[in-house]
N, C-alpha and C positions, 0 to 999 in steps of 0.2 A: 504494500500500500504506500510505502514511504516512495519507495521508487517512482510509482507511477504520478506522486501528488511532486518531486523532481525533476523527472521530464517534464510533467506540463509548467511548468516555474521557467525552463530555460528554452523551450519551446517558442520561436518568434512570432509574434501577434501579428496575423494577417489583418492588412488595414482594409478598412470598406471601400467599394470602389465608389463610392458615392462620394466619400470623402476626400477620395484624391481625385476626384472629377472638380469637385469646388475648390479645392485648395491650387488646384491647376491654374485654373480661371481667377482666382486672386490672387496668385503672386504674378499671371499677366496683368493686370490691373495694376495692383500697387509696382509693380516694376517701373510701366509704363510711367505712372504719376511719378515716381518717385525722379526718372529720369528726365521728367519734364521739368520738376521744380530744382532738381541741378544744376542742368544746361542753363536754367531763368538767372538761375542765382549768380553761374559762371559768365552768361552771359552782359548781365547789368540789367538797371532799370531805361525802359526808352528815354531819350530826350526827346527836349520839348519838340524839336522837328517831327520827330515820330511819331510820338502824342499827338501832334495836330492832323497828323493826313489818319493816324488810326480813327483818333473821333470823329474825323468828319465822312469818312467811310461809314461810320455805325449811324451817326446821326444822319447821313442820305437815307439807308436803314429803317431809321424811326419815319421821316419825312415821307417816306414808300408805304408804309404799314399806316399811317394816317389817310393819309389818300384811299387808299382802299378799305378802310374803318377797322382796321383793328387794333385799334387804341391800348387795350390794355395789354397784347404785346407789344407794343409799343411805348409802354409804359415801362414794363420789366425790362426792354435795352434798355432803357436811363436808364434805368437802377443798376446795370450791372455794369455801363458806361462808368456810372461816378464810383463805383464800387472799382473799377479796375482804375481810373484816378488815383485814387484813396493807397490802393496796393501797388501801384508805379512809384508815386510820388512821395507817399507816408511812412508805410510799411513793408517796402520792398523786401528788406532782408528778413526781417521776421516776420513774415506772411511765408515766406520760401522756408525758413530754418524750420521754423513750425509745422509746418506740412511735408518736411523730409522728415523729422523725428517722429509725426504721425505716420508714413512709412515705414517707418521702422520699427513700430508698435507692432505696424499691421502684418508686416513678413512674420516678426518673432514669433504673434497670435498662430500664423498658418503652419508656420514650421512649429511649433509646438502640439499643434490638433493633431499633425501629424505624427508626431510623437506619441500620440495619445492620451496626452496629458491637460486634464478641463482646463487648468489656468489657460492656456492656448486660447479655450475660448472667452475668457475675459480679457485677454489683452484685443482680442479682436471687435469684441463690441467696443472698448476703450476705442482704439481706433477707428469705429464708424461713426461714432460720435463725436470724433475731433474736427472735425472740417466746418461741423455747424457749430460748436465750440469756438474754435479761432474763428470764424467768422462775426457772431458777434462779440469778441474781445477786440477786433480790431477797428471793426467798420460800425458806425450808425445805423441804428436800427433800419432807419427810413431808404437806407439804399439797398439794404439787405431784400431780395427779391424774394418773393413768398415759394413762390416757384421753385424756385432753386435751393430752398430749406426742405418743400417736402418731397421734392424726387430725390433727393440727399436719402432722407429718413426713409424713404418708401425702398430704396435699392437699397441701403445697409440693411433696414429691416427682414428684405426676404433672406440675403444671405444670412443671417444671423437667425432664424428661425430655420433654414436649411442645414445649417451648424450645428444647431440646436438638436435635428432628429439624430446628430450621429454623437451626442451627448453619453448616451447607452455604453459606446464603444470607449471613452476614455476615463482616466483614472485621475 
């Protein structure tokens, strides 16, 4: 009896393949982010040159979407017009640090589930909630687009309830 409760102790735990189906598809994602806020960071914040031909690309943008009455996307570019202002101009470096070290919650979270280890999955909610976190730490409420708080919440949430059913599987 002793033997066989032995083997099964050093026996490798086959992972679900459910689990490394999602955790595949989030460490593309956070990769991707993570090497987007990199390059942002390496690359600098636009000047004002930049700034001007990028806003008035988006504000042609609003000007189009008015015309054909859809005002309130049209409303949400402002907000995300002044909101990318606000992260060029204000908070360049700590908008980008914060959101690579949110990255790096997020990998630890995945390579952890994978491990099979629950805390994995609380580093990984921690991580789905940091984006709308730093978001309003940095920025006024009033540019903050409602839009883009709950497609935030609505995409963290499903992965994090698809995390959730392989819960079973970790220690």
């Amino acid at each position: 009896m002793s033997e066989l409760v032995d083997q099964q102790k050093f026996q490798p735990t086959r992972k679900p393949t459910f689990l490394v189906v999602l955790a595949v598809l989030s460490f593309i994602t956070i990769t991707l982010n993570f090497f987007q806020y990199l390059v942002s960071l390496i690359a600098g914040p636009m000047n004002q040159e930049e700034w001007e031909i990028y806003e008035a690309t988006l504000y042609e943008s609003v000007g189009q979407m008015n015309d054909l009455g859809m005002t309130g996307m049209a409303a949400m570019v402002e907000q995300v017009i002044q909101m990318s202002y606000i992260a060029n101009f204000d908070y360049f470096v700590l908008n980008n640090a914060l959101q690579l070290i949110a990255a790096l919650i997020g990998a630890l979270g995945v390579f952890m589930m994978l491990r099979l280890k629950k805390i994995g999955f609380h580093l990984y909610v921690i991580y789905s909630l940091l984006p709308v976190v730093i978001m309003y730490l940095l920025f006024p409420t009033e540019v903050i687009a409602t839009f883009v708080v709950l497609s935030t919440l609505v995409i963290s949430a499903i992965f994090c309830l698809l995390y959730a059913l392989n819960l079973k599987h970790m220690k």
